[in-house]
Backbone as CSV, one residue per row, in Angstrom:
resi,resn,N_x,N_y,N_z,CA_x,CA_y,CA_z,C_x,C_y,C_z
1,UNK,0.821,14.838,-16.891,-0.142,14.928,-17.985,-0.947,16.206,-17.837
2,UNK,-1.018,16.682,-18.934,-1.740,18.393,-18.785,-2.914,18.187,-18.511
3,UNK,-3.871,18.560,-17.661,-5.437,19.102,-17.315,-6.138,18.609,-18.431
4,UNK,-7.126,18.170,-18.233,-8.363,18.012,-19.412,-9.496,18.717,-19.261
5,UNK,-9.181,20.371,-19.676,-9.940,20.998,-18.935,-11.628,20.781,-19.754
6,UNK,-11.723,19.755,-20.825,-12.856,19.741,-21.150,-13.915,19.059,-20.229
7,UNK,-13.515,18.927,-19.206,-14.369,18.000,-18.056,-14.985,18.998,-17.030
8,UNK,-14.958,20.441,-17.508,-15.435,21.069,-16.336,-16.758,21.164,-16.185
9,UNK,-17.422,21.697,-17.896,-18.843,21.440,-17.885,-19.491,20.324,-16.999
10,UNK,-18.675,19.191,-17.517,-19.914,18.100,-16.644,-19.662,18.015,-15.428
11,UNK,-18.111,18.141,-15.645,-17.526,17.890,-13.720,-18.734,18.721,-12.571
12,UNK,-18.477,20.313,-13.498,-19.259,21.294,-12.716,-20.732,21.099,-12.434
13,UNK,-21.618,20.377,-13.347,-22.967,19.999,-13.418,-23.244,19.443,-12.333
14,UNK,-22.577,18.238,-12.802,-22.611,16.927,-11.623,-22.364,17.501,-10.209
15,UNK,-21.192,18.230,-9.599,-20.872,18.917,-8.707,-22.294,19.405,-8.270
16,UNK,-22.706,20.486,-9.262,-23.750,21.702,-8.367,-24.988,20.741,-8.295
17,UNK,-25.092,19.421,-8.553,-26.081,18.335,-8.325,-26.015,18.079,-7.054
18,UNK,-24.530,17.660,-6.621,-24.301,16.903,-5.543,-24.471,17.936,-4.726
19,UNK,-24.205,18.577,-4.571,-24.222,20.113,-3.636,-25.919,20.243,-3.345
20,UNK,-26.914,19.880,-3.914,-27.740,20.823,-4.288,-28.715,19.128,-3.267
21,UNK,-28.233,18.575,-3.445,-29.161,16.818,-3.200,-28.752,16.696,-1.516
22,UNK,-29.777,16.179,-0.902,-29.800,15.715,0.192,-28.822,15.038,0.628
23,UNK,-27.727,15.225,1.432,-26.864,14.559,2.405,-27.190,13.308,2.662
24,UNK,-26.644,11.518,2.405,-27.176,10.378,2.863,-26.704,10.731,4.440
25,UNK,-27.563,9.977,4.840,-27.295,9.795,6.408,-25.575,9.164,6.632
26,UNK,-25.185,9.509,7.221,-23.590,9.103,7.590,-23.385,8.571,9.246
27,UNK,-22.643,7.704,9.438,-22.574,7.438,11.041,-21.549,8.282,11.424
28,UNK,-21.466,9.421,12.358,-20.425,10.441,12.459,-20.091,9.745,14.339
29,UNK,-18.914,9.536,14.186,-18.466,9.046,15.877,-19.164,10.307,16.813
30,UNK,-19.805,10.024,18.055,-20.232,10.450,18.994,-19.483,11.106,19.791
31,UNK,-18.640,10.860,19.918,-17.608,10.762,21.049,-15.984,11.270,20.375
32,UNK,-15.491,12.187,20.742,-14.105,12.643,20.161,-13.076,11.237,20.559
33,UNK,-12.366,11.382,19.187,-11.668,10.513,18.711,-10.329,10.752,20.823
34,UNK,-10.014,9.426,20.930,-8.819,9.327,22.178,-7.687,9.946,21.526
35,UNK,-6.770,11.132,22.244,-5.859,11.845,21.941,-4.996,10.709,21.420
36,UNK,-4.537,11.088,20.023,-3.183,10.287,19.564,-1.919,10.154,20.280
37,UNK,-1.373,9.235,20.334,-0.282,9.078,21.723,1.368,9.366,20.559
38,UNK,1.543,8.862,19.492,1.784,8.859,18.117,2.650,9.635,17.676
39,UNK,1.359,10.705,17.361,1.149,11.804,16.402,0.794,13.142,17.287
40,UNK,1.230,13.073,18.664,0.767,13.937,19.820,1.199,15.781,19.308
41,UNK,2.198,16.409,18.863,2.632,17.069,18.729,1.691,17.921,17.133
42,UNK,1.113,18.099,17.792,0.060,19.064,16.820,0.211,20.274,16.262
43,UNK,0.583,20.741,17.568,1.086,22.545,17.065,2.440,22.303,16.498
44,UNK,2.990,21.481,16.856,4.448,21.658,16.525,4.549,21.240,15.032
45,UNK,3.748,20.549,14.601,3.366,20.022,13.107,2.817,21.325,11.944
46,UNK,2.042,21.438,12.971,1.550,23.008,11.472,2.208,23.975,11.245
47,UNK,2.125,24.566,9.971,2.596,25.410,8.986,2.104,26.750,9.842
48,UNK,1.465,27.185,10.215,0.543,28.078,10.835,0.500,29.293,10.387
49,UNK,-0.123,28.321,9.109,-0.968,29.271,8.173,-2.191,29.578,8.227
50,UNK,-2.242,30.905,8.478,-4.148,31.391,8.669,-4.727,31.128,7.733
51,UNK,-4.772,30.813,6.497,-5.453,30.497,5.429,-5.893,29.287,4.877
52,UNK,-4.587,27.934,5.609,-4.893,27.076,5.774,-4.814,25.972,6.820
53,UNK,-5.745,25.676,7.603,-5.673,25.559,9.593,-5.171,23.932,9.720
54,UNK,-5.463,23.810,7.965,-4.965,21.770,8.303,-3.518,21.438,7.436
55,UNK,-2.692,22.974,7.486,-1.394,22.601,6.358,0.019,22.163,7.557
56,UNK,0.581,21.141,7.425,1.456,20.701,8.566,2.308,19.830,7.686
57,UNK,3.391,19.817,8.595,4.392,18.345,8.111,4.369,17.700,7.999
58,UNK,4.859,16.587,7.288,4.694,15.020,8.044,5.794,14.459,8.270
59,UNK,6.884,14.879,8.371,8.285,14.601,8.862,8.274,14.219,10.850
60,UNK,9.085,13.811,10.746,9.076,13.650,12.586,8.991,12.501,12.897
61,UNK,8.160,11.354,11.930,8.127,9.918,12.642,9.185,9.250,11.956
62,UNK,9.114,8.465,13.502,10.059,7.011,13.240,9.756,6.016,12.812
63,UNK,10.568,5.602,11.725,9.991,4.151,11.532,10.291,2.997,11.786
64,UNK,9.824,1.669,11.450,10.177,0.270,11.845,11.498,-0.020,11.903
65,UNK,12.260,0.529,11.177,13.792,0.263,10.932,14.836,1.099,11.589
66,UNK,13.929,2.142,12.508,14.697,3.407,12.970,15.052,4.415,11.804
67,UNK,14.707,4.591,11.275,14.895,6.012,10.566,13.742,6.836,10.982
68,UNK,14.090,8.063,10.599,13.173,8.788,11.071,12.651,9.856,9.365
69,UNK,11.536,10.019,9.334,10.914,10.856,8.276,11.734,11.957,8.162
70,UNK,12.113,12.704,7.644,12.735,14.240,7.317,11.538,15.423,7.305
71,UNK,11.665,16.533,8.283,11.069,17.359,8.247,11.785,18.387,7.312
72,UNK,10.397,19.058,6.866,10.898,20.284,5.294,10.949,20.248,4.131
73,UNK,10.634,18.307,4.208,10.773,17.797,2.659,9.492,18.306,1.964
74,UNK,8.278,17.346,2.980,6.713,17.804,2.646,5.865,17.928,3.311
75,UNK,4.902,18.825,2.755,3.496,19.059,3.727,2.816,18.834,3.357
76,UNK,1.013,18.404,3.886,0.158,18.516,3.619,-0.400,19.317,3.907
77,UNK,-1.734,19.613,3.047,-2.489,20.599,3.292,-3.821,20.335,3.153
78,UNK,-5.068,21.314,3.198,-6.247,21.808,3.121,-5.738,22.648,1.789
79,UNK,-7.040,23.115,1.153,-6.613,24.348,0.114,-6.090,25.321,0.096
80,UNK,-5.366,25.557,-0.950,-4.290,27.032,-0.717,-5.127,28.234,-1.285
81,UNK,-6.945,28.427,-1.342,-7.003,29.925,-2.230,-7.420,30.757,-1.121
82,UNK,-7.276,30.748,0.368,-7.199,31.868,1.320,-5.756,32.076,1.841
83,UNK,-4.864,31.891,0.822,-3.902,32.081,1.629,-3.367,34.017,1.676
84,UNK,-3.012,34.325,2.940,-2.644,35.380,2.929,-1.446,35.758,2.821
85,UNK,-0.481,37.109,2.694,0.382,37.205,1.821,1.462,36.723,2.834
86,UNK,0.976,36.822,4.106,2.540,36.211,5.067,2.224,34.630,5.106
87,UNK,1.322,34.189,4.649,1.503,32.620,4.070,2.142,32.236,3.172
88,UNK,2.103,33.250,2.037,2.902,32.924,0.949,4.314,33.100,1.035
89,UNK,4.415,34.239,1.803,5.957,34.779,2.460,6.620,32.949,3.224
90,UNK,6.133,32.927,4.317,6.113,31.510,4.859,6.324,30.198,4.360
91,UNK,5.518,30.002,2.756,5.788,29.130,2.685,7.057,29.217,1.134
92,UNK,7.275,30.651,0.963,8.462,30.845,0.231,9.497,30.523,1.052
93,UNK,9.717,30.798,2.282,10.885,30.307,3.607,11.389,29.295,3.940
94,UNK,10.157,28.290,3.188,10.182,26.962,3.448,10.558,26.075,1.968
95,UNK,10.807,27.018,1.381,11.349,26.900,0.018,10.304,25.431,-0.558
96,UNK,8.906,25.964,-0.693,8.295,25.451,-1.454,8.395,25.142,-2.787
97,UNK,8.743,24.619,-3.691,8.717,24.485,-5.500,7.907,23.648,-6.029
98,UNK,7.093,22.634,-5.433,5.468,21.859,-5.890,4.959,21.566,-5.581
99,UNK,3.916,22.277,-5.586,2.409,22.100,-5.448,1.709,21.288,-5.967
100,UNK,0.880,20.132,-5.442,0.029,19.350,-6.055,-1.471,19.076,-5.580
101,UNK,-1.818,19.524,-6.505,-3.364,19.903,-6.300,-4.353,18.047,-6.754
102,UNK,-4.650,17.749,-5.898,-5.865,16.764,-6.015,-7.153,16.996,-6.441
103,UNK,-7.773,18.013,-5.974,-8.866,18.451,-6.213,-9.858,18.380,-7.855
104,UNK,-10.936,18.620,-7.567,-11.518,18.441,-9.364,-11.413,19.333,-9.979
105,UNK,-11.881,19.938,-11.127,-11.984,20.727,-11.752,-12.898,22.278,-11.070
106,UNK,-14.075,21.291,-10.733,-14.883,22.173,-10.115,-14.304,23.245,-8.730
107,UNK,-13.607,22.348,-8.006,-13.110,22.573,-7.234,-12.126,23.339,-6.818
108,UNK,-11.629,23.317,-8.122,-10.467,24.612,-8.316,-11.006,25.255,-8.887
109,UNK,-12.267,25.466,-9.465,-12.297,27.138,-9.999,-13.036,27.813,-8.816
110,UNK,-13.243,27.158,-8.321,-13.813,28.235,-7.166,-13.179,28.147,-5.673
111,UNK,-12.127,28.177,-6.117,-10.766,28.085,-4.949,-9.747,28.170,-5.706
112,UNK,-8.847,28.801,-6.634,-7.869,28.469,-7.242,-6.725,28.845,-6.316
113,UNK,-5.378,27.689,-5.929,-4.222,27.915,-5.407,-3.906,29.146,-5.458
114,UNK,-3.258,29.754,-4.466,-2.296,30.257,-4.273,-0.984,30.360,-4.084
115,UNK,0.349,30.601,-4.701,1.399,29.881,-4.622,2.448,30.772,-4.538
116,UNK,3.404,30.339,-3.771,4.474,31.353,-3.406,5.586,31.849,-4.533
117,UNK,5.968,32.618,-5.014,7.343,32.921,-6.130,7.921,31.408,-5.848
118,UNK,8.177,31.015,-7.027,9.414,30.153,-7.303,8.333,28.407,-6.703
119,UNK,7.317,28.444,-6.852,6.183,26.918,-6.665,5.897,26.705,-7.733
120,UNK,6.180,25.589,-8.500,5.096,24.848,-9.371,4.059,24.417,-9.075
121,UNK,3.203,24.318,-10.327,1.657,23.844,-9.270,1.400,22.789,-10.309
122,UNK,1.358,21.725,-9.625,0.467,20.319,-10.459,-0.798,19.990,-10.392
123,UNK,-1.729,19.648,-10.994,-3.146,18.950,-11.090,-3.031,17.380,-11.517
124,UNK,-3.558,16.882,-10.425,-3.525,15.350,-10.141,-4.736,15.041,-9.764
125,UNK,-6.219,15.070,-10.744,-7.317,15.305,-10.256,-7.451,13.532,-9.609
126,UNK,-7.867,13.162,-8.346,-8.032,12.051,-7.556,-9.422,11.534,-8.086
127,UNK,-10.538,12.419,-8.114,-11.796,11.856,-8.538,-12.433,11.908,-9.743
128,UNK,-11.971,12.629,-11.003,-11.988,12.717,-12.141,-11.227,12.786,-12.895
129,UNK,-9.945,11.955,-12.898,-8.922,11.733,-13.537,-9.289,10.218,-14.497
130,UNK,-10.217,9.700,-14.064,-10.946,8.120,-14.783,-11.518,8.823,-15.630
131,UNK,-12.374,10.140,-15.624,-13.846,10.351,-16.575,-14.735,9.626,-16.237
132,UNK,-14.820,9.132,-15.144,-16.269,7.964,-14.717,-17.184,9.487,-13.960
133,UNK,-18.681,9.850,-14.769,-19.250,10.412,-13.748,-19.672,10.024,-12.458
134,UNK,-19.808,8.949,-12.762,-19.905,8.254,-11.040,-19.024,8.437,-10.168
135,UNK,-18.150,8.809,-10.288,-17.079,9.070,-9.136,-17.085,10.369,-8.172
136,UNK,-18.140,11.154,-9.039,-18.262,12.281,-8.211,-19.294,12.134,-7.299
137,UNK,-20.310,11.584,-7.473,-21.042,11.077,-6.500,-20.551,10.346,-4.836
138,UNK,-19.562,9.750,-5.368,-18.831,9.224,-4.033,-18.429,10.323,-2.642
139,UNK,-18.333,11.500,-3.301,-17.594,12.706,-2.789,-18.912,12.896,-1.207
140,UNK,-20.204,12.340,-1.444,-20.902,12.584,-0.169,-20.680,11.257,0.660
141,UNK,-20.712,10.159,0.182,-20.572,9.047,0.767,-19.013,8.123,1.337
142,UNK,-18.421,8.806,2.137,-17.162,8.673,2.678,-16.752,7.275,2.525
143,UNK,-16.936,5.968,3.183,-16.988,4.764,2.791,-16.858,4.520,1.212
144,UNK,-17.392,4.783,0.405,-17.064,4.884,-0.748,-16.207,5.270,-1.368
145,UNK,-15.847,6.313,-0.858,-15.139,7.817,-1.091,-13.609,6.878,-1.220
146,UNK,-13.300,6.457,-0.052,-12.101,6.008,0.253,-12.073,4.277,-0.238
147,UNK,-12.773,3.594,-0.427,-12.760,2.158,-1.422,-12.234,3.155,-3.235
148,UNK,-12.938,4.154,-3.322,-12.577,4.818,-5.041,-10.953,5.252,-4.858
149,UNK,-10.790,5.706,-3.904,-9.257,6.369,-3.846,-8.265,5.176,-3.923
150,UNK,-8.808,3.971,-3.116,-7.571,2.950,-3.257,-7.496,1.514,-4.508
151,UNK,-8.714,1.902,-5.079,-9.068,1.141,-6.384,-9.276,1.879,-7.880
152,UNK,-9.654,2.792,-7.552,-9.948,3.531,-8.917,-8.952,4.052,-9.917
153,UNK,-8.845,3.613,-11.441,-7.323,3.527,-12.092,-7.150,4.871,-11.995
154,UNK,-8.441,5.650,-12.398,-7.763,7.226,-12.437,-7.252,8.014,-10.844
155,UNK,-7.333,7.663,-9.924,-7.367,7.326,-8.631,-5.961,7.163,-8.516
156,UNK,-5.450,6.203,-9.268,-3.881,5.614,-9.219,-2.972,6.604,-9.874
157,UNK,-3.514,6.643,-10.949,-2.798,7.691,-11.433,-2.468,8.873,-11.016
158,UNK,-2.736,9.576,-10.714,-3.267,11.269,-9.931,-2.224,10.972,-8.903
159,UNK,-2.404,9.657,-7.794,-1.826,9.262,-6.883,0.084,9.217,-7.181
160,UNK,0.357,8.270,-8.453,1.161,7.551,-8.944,2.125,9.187,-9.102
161,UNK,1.453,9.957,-10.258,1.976,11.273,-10.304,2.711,11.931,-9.374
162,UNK,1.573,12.220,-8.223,2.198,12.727,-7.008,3.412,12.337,-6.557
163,UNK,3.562,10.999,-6.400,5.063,10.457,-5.937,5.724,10.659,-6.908
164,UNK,5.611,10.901,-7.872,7.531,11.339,-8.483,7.071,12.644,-8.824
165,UNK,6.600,13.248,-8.693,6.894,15.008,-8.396,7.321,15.015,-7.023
166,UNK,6.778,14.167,-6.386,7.504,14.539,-4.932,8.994,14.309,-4.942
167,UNK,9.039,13.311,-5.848,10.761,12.954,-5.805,11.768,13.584,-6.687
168,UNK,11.106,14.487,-7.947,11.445,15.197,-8.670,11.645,16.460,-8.260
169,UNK,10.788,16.768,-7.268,10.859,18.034,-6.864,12.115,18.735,-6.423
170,UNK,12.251,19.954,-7.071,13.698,20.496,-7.008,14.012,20.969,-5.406
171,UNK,12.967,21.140,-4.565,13.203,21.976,-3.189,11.274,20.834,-2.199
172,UNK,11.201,21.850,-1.538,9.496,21.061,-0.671,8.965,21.142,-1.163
173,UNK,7.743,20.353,-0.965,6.522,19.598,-1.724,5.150,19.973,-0.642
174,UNK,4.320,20.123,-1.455,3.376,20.281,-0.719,2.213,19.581,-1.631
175,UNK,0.858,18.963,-1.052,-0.042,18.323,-1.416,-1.505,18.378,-0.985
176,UNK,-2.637,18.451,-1.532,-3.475,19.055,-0.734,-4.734,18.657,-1.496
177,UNK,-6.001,19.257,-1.052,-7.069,18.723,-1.465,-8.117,20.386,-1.315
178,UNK,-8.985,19.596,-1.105,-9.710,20.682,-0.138,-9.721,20.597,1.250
179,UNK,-10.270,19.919,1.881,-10.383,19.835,3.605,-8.776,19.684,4.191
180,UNK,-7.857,18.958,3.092,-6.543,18.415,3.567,-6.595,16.799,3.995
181,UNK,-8.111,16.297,3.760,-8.358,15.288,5.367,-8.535,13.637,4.203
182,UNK,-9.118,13.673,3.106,-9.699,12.318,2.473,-8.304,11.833,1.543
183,UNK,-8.561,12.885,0.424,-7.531,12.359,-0.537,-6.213,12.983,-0.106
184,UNK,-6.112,13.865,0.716,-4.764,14.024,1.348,-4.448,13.222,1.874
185,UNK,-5.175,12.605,3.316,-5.335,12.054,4.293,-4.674,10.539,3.596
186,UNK,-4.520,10.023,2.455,-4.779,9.148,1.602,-3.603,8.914,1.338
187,UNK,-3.014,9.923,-0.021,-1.884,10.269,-0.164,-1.209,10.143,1.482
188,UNK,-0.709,10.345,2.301,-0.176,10.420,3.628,0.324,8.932,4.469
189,UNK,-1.061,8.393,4.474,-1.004,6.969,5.048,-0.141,6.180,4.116
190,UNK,-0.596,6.366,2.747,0.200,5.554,1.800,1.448,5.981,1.630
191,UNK,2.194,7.241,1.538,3.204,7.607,1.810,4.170,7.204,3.033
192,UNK,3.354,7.387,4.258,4.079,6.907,5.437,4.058,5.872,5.739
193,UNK,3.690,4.570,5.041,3.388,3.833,5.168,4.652,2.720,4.061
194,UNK,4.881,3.587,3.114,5.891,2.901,2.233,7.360,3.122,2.830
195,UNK,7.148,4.190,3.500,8.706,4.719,4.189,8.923,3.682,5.738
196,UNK,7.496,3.026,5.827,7.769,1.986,6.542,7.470,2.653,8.060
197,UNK,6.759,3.641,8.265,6.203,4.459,9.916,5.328,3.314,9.879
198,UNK,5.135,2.897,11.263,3.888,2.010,11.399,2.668,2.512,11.871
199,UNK,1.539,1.023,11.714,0.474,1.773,11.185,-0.816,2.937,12.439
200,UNK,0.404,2.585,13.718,-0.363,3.120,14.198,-0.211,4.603,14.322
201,UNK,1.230,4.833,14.200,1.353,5.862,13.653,0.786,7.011,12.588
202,UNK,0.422,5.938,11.060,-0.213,6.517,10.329,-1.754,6.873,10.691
203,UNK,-2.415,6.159,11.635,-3.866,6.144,11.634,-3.780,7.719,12.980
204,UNK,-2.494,7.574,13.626,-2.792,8.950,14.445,-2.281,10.239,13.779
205,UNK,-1.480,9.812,12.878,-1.397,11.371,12.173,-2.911,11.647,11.098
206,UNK,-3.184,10.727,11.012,-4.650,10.647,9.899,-5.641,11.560,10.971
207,UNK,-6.092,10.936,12.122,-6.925,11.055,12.443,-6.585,12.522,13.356
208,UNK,-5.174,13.372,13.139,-5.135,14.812,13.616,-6.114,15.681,13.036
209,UNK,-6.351,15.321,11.796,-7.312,16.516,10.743,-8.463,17.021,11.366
210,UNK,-9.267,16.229,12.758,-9.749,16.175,13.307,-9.292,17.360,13.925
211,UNK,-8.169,17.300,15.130,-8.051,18.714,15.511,-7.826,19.721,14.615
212,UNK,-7.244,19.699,13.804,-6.743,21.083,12.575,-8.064,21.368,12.574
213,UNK,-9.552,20.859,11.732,-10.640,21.366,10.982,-11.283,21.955,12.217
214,UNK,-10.673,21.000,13.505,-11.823,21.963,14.767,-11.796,23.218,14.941
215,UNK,-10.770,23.476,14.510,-10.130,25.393,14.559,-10.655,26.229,13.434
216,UNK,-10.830,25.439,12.345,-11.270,26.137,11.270,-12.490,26.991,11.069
217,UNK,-13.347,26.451,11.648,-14.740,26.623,11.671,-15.423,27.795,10.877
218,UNK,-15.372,27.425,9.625,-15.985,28.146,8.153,-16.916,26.826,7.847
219,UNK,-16.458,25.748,7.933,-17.903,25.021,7.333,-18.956,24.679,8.136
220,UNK,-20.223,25.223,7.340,-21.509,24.644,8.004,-22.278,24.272,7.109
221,UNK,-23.630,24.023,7.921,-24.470,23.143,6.845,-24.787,22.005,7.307
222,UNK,-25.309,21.028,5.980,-25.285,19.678,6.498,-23.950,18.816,5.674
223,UNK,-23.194,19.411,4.972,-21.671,19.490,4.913,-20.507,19.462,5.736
224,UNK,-20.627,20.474,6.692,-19.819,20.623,7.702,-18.808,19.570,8.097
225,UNK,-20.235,18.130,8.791,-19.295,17.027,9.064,-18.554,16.243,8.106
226,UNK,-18.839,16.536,6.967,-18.491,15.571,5.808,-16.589,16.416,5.557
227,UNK,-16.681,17.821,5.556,-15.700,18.892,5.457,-14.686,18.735,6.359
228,UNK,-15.022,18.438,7.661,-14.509,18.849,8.571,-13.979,17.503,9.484
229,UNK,-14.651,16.570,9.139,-14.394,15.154,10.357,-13.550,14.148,9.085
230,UNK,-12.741,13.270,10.070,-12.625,11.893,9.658,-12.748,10.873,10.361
231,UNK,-12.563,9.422,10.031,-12.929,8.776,10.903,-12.134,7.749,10.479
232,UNK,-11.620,6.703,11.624,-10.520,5.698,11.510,-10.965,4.765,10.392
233,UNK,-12.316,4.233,10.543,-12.992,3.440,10.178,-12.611,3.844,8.506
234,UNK,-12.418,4.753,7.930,-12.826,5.300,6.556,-11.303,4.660,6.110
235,UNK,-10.530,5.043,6.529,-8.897,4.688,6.041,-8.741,3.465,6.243
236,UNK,-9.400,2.502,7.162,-9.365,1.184,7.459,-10.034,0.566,6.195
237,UNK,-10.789,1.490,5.981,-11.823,0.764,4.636,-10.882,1.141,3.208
238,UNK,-9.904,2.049,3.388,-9.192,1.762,1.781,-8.100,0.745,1.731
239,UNK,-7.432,0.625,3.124,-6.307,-0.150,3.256,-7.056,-1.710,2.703
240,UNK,-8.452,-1.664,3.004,-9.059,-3.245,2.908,-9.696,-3.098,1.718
241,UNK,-9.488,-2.161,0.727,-9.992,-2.392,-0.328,-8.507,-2.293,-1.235
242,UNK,-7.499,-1.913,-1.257,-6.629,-1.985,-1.709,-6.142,-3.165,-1.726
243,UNK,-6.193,-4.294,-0.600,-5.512,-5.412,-0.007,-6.510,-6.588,-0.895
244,UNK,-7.642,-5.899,-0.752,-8.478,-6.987,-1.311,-8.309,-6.691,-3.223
245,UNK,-8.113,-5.822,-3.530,-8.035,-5.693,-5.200,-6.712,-6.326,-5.626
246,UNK,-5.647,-5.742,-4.872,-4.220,-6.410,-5.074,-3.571,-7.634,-4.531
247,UNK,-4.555,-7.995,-3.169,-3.970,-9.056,-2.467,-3.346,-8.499,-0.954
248,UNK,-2.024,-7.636,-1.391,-1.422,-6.731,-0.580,-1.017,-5.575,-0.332
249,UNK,-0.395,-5.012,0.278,-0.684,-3.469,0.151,1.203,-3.322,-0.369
250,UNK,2.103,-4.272,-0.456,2.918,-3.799,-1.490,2.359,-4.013,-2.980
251,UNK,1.649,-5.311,-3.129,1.220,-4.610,-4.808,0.223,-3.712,-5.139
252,UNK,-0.283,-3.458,-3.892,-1.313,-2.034,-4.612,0.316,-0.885,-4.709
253,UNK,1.217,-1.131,-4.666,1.839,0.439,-4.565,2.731,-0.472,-5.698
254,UNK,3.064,-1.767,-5.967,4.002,-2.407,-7.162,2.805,-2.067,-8.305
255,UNK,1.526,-2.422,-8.451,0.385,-2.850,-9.259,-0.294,-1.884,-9.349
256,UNK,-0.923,-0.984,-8.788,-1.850,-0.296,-8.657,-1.349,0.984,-8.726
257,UNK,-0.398,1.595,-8.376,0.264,2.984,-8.078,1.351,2.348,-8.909
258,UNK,2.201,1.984,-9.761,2.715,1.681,-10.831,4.429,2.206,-10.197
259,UNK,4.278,2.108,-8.623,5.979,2.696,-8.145,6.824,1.243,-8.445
260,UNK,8.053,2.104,-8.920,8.833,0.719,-9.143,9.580,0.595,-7.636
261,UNK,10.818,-0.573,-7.556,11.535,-0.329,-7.014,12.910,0.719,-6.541
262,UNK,12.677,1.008,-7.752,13.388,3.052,-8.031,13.109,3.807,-7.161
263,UNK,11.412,3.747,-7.797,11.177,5.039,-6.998,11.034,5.122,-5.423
264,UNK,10.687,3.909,-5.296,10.369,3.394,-3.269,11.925,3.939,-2.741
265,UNK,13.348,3.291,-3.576,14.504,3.943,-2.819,14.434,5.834,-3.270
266,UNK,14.130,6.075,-4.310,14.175,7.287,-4.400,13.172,8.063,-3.167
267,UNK,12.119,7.826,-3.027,11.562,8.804,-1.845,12.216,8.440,-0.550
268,UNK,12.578,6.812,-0.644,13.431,6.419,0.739,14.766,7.369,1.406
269,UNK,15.505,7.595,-0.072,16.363,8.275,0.180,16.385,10.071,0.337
270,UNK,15.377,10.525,-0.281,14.684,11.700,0.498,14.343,12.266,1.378
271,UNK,13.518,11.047,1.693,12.704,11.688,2.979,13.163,10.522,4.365
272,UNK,14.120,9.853,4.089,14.405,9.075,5.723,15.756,9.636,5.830
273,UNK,15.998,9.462,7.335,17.337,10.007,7.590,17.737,9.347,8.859
């Protein structure tokens, strides 16, 4: 579905509100997250792209049934508008062809992708794809943040999209946000999670973004942690809000994310091997 780019005015309002308003207090873990036992292979995961420090694979795991994910199919990312030109070189190598942008309106104009010859680029806005102004508000309050991603219809949609461009996609896929870490982070679990990787798996590749953003270190403020951290607890809280809206977490992806049984063998047959 094409952009509604008439949502930028308010998108943008609301945005330079939230930006501009006091940080709620957040409980940020004390203590660095215990090395993933999992998802251990960190460097070997990223794109190692200077432009973007949280863009990596997610190919490599095994799942319940013994298959294993396919590396090359897709990546996630952080934002693509620092990318430099041997990034783009890089991720032409990797024969990128779609791009899917989560992000808001706001959010892309003052970061717009960067994309290699021969990438499509999609907009799948995650938090203003409903038109609820309230949804942008969520964007400081993480707990929230992630109950809107696994309930919210426009939420589903944006989501729903993503998976059959991923499966449509003529060559690799790539997906991204800003940080790489919430609504990526999102997209990911639920992805690896339908291909059947278990969950502890998913919660240690989740909770890598953690090392990627530690390297990054461009955000500060009283932002920073919101930019830069995740926390188990946050993804635990969509899986239990998904479970609780649908019952289970196959009909949030039958019901809620609108995948048929098609499409579950279609990415199955993609991306397992």
């Amino acid at each position: 579905m094409a952009p509604r780019l008439t949502r930028t005015a308010a998108t943008g309002a609301l945005t330079l509100a939230l930006l501009a308003a006091p940080v709620p207090a957040i409980a940020f873990a004390t203590t660095a997250p215990a090395t993933p036992t999992t998802a251990q292979s960190s460097t070997a995961r990223s794109l190692h792209l200077t432009g973007a420090s949280n863009a990596r694979d997610i190919g490599g795991y095994r799942t319940t049934d013994g298959h294993t994910v396919k590396t090359g199919v897709v990546f996630r990312s952080n934002a693509l508008g620092s990318l430099t030109p041997a990034d783009l070189t890089a991720l032409q190598q990797r024969n990128l062809r779609t791009d899917i942008d989560f992000r808001t309106v706001f959010e892309r104009a003052l970061a717009p992708d960067k994309l290699p010859a021969g990438a499509t680029e999609h907009w799948d806005d995650v938090v203003g794809g409903s038109g609820n102004p309230a949804n942008y508000l969520n964007m400081a309050d993480m707990p929230a943040m992630y109950r809107l991603m696994a309930t919210d219809p426009g939420a589903a949609k944006a989501f729903h999209d993503a998976f059959t461009q991923i499966i449509d996609s003529p060559g690799a896929s790539l997906y991204h946000c800003t940080s790489g870490k919430d609504r990526t982070g999102w997209m990911t679990a639920v992805l690896l999670t339908i291909l059947g990787v278990p969950r502890d798996t998913v919660n240690a590749d989740y909770m890598l973004s953690n090392q990627y953003l530690a390297r990054n270190g461009t955000a500060t403020g009283p932002l920073a942690a919101l930019q830069n951290t995740v926390q188990q607890a946050w993804l635990d809280d969509a899986f239990a809000a998904a479970g609780a809206k649908y019952g289970s977490f196959d009909n949030y992806v039958a019901q809620g994310l609108g995948l048929t049984t098609a499409d579950i063998a279609a990415l199955k047959a993609k991306l397992l091997v």
